[in-house]
Backbone atoms as SQL, in Angstrom:
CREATE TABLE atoms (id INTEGER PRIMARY KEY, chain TEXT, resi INTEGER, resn TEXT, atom TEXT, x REAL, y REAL, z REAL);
INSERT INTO atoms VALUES
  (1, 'A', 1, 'UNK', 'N', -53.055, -23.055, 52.049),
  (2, 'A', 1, 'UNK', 'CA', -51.749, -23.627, 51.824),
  (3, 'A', 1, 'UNK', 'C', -50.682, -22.671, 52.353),
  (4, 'A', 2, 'UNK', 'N', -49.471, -23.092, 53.168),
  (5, 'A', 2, 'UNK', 'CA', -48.849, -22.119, 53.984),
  (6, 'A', 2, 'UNK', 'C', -47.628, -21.981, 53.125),
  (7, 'A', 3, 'UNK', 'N', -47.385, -21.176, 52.737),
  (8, 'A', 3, 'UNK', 'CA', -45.519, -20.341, 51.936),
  (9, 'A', 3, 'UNK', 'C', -44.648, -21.530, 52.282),
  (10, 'A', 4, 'UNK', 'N', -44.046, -21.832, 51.719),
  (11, 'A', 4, 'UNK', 'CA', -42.524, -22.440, 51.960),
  (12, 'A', 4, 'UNK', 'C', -41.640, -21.063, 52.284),
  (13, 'A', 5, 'UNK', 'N', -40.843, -21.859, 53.142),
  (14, 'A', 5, 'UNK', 'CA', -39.837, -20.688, 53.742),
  (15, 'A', 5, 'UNK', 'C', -38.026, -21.445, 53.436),
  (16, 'A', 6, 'UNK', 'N', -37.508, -20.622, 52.812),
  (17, 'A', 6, 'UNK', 'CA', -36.643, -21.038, 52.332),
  (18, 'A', 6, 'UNK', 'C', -35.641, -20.734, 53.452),
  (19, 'A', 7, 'UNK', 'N', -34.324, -21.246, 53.804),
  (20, 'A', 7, 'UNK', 'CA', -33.530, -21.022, 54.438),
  (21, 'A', 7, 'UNK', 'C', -32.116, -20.806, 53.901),
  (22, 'A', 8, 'UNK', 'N', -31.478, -19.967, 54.894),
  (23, 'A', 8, 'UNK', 'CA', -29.737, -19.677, 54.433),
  (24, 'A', 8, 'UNK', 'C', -28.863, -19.969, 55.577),
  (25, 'A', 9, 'UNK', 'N', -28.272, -20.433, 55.468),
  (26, 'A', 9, 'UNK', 'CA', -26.713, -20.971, 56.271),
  (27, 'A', 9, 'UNK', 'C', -25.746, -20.079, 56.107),
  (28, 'A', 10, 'UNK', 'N', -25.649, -19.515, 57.099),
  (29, 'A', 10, 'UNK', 'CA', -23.833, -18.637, 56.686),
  (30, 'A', 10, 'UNK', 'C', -22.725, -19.886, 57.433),
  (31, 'A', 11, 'UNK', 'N', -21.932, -19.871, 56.815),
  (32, 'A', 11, 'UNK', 'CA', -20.681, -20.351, 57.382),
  (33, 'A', 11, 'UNK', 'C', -19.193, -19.854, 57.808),
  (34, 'A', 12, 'UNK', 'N', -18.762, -20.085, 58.670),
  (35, 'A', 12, 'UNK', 'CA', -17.131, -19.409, 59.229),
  (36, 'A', 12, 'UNK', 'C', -16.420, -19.068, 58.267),
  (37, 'A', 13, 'UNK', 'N', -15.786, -20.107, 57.244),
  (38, 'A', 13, 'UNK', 'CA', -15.126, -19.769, 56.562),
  (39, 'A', 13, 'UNK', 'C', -15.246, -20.173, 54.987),
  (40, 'A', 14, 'UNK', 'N', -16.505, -20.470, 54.916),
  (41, 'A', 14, 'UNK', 'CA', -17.017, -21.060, 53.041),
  (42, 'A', 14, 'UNK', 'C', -17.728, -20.194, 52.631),
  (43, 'A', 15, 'UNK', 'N', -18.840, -20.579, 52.045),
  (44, 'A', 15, 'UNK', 'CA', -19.450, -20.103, 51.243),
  (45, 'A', 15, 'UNK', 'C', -20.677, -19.894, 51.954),
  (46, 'A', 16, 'UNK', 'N', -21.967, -19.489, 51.404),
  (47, 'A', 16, 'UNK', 'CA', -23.488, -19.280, 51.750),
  (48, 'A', 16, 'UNK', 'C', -24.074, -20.246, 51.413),
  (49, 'A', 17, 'UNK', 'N', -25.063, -21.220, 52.276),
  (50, 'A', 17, 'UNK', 'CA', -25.699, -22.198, 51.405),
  (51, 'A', 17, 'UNK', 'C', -27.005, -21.528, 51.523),
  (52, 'A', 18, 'UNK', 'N', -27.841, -22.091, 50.590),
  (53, 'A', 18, 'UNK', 'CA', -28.964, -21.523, 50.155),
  (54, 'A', 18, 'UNK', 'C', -30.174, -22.824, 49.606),
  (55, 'A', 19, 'UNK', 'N', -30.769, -22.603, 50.456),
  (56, 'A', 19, 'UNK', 'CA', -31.570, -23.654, 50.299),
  (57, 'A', 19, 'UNK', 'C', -32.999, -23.680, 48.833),
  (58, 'A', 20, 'UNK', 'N', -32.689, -25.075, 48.285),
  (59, 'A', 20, 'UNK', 'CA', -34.290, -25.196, 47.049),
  (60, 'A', 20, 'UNK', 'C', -33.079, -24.424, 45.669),
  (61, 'A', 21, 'UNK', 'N', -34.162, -23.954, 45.011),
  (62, 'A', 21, 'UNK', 'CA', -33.505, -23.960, 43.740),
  (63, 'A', 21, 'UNK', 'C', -34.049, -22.218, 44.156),
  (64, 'A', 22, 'UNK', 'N', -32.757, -21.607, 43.451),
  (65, 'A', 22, 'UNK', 'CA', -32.595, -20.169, 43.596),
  (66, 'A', 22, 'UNK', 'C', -32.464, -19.169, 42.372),
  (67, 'A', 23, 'UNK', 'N', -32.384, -17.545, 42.610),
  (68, 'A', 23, 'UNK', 'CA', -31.652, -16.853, 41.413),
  (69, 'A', 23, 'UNK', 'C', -30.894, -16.157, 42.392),
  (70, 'A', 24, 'UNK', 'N', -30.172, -16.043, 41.845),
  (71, 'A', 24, 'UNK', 'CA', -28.681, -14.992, 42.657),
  (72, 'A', 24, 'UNK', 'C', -28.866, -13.747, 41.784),
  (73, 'A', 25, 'UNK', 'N', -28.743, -12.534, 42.475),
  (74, 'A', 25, 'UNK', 'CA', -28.716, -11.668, 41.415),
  (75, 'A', 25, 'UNK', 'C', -27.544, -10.918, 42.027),
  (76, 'A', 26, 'UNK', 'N', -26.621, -10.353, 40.952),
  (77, 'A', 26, 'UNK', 'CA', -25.698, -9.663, 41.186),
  (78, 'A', 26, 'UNK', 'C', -25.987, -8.275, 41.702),
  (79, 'A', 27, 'UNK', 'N', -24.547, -7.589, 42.205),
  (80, 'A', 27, 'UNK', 'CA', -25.178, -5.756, 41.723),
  (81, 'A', 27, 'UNK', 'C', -25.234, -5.188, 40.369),
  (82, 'A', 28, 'UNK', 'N', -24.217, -6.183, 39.794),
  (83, 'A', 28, 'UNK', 'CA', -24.734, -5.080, 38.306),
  (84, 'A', 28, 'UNK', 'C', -25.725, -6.034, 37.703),
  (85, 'A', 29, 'UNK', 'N', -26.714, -6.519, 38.050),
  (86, 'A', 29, 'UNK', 'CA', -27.721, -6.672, 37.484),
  (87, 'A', 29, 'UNK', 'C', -28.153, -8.460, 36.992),
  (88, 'A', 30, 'UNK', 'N', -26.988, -8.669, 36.973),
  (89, 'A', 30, 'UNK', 'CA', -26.541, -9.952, 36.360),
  (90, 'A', 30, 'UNK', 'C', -27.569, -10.770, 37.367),
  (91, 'A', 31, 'UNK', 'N', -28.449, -12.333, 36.826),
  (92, 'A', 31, 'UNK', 'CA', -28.972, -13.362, 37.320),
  (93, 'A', 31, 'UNK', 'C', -28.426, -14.596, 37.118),
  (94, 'A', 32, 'UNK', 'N', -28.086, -15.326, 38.266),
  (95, 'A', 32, 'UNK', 'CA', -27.803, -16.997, 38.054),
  (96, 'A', 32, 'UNK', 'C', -28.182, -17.821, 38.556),
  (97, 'A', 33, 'UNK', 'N', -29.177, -18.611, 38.054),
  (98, 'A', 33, 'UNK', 'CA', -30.608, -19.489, 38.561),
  (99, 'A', 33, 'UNK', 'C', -29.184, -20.753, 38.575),
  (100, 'A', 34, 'UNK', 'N', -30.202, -21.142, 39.496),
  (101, 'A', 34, 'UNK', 'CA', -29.423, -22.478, 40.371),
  (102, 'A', 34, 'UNK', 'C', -30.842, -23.253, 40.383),
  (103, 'A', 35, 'UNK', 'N', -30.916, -24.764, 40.356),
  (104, 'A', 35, 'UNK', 'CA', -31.316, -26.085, 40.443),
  (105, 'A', 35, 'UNK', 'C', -31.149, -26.990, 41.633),
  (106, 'A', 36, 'UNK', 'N', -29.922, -26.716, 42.135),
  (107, 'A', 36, 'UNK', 'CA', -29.574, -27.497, 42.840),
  (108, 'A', 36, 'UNK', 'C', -30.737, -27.469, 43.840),
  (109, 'A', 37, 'UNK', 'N', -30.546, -28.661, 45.129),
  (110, 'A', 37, 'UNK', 'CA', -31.280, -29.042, 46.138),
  (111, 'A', 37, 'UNK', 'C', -30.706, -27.874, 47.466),
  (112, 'A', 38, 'UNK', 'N', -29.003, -27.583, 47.334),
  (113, 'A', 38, 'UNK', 'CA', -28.824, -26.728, 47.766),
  (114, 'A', 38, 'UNK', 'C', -27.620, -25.741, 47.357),
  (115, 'A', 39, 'UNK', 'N', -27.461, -24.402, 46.920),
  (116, 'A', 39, 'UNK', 'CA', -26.676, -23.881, 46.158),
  (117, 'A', 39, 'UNK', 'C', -25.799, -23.237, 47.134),
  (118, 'A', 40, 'UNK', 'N', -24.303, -23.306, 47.028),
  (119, 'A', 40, 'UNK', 'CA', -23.278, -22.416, 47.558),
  (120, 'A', 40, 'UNK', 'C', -22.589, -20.953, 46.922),
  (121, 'A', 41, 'UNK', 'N', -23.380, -19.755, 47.888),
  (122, 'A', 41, 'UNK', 'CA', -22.841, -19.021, 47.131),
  (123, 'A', 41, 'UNK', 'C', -21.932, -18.476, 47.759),
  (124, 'A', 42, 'UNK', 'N', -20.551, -17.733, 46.637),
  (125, 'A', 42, 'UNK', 'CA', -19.827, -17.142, 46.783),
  (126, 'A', 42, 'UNK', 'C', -19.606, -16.261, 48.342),
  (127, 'A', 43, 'UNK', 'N', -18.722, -16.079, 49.271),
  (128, 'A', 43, 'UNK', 'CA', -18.490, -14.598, 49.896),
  (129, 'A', 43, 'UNK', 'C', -17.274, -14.413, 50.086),
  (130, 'A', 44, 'UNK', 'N', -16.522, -15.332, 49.200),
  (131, 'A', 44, 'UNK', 'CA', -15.087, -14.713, 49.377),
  (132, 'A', 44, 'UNK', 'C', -14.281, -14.046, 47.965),
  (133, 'A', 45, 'UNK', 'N', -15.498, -14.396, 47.109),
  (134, 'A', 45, 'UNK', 'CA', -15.071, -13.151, 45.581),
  (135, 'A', 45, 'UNK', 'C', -13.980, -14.304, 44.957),
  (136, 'A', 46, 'UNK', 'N', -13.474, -15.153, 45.102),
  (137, 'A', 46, 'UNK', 'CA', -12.397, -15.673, 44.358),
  (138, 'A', 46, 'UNK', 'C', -12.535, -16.946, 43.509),
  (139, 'A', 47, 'UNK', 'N', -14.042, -17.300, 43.445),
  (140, 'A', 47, 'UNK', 'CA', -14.432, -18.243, 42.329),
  (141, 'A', 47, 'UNK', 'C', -14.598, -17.877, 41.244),
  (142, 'A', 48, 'UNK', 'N', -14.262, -19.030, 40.434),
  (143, 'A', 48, 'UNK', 'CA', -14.093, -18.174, 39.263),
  (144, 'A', 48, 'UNK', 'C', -15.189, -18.617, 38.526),
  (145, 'A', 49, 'UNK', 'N', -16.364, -19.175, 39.239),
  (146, 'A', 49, 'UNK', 'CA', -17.811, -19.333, 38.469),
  (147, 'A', 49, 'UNK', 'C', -18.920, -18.099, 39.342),
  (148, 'A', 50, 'UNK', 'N', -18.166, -17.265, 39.950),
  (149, 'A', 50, 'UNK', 'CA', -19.083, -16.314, 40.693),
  (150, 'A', 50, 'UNK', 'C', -20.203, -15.904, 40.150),
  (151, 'A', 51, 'UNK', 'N', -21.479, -15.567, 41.004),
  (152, 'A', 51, 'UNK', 'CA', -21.439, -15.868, 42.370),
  (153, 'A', 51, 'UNK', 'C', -21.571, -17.110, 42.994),
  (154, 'A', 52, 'UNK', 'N', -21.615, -18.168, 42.267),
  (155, 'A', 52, 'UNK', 'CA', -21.134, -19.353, 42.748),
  (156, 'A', 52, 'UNK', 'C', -20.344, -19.870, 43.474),
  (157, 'A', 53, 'UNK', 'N', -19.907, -20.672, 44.357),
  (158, 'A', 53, 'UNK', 'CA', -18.654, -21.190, 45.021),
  (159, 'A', 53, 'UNK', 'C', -18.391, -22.178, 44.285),
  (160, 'A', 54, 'UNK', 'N', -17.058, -22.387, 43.732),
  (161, 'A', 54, 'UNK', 'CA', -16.307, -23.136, 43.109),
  (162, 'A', 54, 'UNK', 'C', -15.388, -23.734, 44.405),
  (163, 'A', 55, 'UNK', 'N', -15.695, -23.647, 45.835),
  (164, 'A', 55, 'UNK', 'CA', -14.294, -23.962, 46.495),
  (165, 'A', 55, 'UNK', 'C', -12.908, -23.596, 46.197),
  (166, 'A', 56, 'UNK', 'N', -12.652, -22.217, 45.528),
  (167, 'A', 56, 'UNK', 'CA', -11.608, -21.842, 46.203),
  (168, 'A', 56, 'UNK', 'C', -11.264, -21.157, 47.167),
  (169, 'A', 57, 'UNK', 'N', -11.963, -21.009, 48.150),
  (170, 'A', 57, 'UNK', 'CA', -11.497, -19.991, 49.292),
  (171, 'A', 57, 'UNK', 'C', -11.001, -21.422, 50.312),
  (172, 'A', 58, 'UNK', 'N', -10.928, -22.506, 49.798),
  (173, 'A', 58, 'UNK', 'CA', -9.765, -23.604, 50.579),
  (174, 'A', 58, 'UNK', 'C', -8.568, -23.431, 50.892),
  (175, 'A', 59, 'UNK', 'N', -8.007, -22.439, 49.345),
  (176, 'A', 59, 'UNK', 'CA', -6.779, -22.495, 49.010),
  (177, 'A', 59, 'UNK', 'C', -6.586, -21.138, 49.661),
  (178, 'A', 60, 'UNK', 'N', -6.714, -20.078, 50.256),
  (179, 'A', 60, 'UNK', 'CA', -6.573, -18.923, 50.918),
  (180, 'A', 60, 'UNK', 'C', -6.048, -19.030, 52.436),
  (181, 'A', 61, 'UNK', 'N', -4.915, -18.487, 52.462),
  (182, 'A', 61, 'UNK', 'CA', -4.709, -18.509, 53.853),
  (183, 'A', 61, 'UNK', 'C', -5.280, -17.167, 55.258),
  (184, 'A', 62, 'UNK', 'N', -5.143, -18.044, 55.953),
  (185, 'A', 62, 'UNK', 'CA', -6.305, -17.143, 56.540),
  (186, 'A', 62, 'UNK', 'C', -5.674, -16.788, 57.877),
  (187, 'A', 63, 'UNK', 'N', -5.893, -15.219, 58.004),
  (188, 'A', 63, 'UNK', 'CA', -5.461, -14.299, 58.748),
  (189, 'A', 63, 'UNK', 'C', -5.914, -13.737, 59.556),
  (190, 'A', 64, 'UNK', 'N', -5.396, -13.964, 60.986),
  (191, 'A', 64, 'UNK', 'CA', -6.564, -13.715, 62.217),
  (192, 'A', 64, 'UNK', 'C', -5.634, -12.865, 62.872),
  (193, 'A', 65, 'UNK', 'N', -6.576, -11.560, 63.533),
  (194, 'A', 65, 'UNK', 'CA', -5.570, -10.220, 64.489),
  (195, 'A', 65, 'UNK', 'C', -5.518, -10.886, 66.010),
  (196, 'A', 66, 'UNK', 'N', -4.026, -10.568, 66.211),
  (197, 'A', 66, 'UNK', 'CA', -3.197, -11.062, 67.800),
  (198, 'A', 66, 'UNK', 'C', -3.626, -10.415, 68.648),
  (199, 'A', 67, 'UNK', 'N', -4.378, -9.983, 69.552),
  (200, 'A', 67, 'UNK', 'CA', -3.563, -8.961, 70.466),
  (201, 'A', 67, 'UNK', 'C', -2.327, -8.923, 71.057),
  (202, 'A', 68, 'UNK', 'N', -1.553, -7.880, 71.237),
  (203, 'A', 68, 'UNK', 'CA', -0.340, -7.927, 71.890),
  (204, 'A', 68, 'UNK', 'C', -0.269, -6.876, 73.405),
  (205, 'A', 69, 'UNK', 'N', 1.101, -7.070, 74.181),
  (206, 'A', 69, 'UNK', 'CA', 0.425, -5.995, 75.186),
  (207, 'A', 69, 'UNK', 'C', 0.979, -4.624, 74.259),
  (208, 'A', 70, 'UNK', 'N', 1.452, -4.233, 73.593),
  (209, 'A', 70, 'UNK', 'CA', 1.433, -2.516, 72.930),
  (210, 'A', 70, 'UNK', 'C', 0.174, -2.471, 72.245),
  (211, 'A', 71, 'UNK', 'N', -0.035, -1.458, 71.883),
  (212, 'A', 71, 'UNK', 'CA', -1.470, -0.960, 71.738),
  (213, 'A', 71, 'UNK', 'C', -1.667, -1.057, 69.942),
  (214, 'A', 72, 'UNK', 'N', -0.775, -1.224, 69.230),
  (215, 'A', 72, 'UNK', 'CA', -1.000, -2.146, 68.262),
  (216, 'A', 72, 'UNK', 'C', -1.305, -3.074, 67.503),
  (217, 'A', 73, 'UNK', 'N', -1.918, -4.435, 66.970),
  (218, 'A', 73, 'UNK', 'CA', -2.631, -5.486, 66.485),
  (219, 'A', 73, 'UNK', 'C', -1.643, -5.829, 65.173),
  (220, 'A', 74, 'UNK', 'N', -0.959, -7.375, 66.013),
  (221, 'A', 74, 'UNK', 'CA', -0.586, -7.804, 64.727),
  (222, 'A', 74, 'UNK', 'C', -1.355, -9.002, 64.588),
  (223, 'A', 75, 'UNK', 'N', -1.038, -9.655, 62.947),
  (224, 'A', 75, 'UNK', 'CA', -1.648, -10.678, 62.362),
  (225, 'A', 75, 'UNK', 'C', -0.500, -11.438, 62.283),
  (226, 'A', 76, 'UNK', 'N', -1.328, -12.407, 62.636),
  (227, 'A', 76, 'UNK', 'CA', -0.958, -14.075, 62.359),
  (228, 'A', 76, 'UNK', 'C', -1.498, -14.734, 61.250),
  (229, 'A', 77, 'UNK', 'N', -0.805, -15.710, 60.864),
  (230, 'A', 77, 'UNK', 'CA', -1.034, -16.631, 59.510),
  (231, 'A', 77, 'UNK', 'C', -1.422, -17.900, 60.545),
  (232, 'A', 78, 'UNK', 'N', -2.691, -18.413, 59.894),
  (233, 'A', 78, 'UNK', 'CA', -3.026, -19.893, 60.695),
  (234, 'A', 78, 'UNK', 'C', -3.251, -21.166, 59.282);
């Protein structure tokens, strides 16, 4: 019988999906078993069911570096 191989999705600007039913384990130690078919976790720190994604990193505006011609880097709001 051959392993199931579980898979992970990173995405641009959401969360981690994580495929099958999971445990997340924190660094300090902490575990949060998930059920779902597929679980979103956290990578932007601002849910407030962490490490879960709750979808708030919707509400974040998001800040990408310009180049300019001086040798400096400014940011833009998009």
């Amino acid at each position: 019988m051959a392993d199931a191989v579980g898979q992970v999705r990173l995405t641009d600007d959401g969360p981690m999906l994580v495929d099958g039913p999971v445990v997340v384990r924190g660094a300090d130690g902490s575990a949060v078993r998930s059920d779902r078919f597929v679980t979103a976790v956290c990578t932007c720190r601002r849910s407030k069911i962490y490490p879960l994604c709750d979808a708030s990193h919707r509400t974040r505006k998001r800040v990408t570096a310009v180049r300019s011609e001086g040798d400096g880097v400014e940011t833009a709001e998009t």
